[in-house]
C-alpha positions as CSV (number, residue, x, y, z in Angstrom):
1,X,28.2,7.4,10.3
2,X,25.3,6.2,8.3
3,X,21.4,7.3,9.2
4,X,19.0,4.8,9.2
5,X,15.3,4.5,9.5
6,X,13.4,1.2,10.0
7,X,9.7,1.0,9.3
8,X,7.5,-2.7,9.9
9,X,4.9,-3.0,7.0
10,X,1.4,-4.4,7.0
11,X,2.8,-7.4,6.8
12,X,5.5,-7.8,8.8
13,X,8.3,-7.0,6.9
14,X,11.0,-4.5,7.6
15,X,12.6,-1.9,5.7
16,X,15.3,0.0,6.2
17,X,16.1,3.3,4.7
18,X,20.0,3.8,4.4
19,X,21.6,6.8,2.8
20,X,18.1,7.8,0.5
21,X,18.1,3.7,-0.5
22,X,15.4,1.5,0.6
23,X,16.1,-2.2,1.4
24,X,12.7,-4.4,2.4
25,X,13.2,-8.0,3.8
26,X,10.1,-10.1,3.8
27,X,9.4,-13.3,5.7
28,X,8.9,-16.1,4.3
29,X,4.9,-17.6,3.9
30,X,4.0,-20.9,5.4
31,X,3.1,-23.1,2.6
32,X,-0.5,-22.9,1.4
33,X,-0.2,-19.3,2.4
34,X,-1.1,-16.6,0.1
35,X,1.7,-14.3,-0.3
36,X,1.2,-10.1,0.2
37,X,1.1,-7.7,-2.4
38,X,2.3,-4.4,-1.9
39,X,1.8,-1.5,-4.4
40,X,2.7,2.4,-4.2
41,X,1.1,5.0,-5.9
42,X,1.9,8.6,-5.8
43,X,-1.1,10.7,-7.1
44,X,-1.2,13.2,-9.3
45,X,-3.3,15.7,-7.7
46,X,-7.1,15.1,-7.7
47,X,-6.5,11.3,-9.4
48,X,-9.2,8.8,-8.2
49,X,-8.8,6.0,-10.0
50,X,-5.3,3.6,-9.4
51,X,-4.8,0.3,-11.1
52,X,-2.7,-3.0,-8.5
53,X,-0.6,-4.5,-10.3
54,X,-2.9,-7.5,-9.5
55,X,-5.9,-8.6,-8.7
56,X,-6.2,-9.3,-4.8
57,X,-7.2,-12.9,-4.1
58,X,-8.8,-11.7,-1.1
59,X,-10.7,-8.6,-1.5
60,X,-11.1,-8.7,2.6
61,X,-7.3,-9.0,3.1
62,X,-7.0,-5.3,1.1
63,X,-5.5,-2.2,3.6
64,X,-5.2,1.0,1.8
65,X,-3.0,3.8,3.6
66,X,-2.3,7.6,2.7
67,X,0.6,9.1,4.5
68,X,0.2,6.2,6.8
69,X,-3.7,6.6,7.9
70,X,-5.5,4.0,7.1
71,X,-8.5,3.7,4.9
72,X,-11.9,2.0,4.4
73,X,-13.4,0.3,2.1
74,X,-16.8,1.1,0.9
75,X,-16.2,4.6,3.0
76,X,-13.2,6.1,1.4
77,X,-12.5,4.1,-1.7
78,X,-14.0,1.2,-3.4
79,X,-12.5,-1.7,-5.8
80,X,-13.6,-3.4,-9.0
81,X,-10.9,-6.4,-9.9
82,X,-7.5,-4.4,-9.9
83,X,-8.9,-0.8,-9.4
84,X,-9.5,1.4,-6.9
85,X,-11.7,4.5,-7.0
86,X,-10.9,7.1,-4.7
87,X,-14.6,8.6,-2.7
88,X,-12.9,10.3,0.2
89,X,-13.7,14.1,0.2
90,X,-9.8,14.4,0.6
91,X,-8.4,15.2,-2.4
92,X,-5.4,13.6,-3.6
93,X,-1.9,15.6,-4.1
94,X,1.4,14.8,-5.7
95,X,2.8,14.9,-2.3
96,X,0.8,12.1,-0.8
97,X,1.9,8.2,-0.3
98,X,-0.7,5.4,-1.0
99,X,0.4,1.7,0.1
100,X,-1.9,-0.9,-0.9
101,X,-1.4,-4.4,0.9
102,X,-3.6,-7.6,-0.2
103,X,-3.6,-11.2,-0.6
């Protein structure tokens, strides 16, 4: 039997974990709709600075998450166009997972 884990995203999607291989299914966006962007980082430890792969449309729409708490902006990070400095006293490890979401 295969193991399976299912996780809902920001945004709605799903993705499922089979066997070590991740698999996301989105839904599609009503027309007119800005579509999500979803980016990963994992840090090097003590990095502060990450660069999106673009620049959000709608700086309001952005949700930053490490190891799945969520983070906010003008607090614990800011961003400039496509990059995000990193101001929480927490210091960033390899072992840590940031997920970026924005319009």
């Amino acid at each position: 039997m295969t193991d399976c884990t299912t996780f809902v995203g920001f945004d709605q999607s799903v993705t499922f974990i089979v066997d070590d291989q991740s698999v996301s299914v989105g839904f599609p966006q009503p027309v007119g709709e800005v579509a999500w962007t979803k980016d990963e980082f994992i840090p090097t430890t003590g990095q502060v600075t990450f660069v999106l792969s673009q620049t959000p449309f709608d700086l309001a729409s952005l949700e930053l998450a490490v190891n799945g708490v969520e983070y906010d902006d003008g607090v614990d990070y800011t961003i400039s166009g496509a990059t995000i400095t990193w101001l929480d006293p927490f210091t960033l490890k390899t072992k840590d997972k940031m997920i970026v979401q924005y319009k």
